[in-house]
C-alpha positions as CSV (number, residue, x, y, z in Angstrom):
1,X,-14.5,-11.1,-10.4
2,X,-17.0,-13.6,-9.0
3,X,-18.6,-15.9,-11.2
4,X,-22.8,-15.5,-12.0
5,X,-24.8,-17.7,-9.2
6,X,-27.9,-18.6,-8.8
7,X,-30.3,-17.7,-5.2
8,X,-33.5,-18.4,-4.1
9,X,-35.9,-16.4,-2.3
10,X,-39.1,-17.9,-1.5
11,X,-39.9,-19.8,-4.6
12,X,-38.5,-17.9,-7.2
13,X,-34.9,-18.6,-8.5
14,X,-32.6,-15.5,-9.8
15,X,-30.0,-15.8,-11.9
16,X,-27.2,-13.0,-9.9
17,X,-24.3,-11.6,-12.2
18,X,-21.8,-9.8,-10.4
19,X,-20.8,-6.4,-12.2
20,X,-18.3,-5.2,-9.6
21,X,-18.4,-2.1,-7.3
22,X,-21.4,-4.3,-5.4
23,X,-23.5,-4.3,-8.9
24,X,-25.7,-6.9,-9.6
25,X,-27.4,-7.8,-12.9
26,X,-30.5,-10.2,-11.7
27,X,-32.3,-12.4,-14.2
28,X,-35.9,-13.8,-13.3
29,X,-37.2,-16.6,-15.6
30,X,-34.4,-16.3,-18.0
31,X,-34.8,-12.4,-19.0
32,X,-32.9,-9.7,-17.3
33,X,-35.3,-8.2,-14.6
34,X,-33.3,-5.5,-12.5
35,X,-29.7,-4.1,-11.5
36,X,-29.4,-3.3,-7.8
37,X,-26.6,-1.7,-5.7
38,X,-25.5,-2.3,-1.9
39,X,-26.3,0.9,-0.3
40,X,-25.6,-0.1,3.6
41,X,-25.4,-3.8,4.6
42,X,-28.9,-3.9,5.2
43,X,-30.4,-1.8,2.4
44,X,-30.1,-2.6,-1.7
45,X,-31.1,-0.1,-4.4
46,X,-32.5,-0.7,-7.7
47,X,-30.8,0.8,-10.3
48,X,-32.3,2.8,-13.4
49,X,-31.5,0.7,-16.1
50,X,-30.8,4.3,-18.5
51,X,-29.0,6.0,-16.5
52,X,-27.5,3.2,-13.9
53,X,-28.0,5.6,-11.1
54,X,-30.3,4.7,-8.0
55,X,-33.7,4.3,-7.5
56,X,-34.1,6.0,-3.5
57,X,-37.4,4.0,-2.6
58,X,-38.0,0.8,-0.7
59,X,-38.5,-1.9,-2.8
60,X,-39.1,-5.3,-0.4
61,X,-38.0,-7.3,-3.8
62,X,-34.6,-5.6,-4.3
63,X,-34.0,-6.1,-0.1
64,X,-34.7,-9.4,-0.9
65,X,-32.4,-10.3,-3.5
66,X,-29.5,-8.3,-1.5
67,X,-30.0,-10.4,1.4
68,X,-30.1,-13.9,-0.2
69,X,-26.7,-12.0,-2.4
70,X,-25.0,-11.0,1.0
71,X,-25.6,-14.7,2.2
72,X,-25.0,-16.5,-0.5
73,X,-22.0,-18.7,-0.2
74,X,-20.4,-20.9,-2.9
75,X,-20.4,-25.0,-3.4
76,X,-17.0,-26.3,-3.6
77,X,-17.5,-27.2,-7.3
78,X,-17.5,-23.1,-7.8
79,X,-14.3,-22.5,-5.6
80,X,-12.8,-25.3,-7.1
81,X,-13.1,-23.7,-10.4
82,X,-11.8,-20.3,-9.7
């Protein structure tokens, strides 16, 4: 499974932690803030965080996050340590 990275989208920095089956647990500021899903590979879904299922409403955050996720490619320090 891929390691946690971190993204950047305007100013803010998100912690991303890959939970598999395109999950994502994203941390803002150092507390958890949302779980979002891939939907299509243009729209992401925010996740109910009792239930895990997903949120159907456009959220320009979530869209966001996916995007910088989906381009996100790692340093050679994190392949090297795989």
């Amino acid at each position: 499974m891929q390691e946690p990275f971190d993204i950047e989208v305007g100013k803010i920095t998100y912690s991303v932690f890959p939970e598999g089956n395109d999950m994502y647990t994203i941390f803002k500021n150092g507390k958890e803030h949302i779980q979002i899903q891939k939907d299509t590979s243009s729209i992401w879904l925010k996740l109910d965080y009792k239930t895990e299922l997903p949120i159907f409403e456009e959220d320009e955050e979530v869209n966001a996050i996916g995007i910088a996720i989906s381009n996100y490619i790692p340093t050679e320090d994190e392949d090297e340590e795989e």
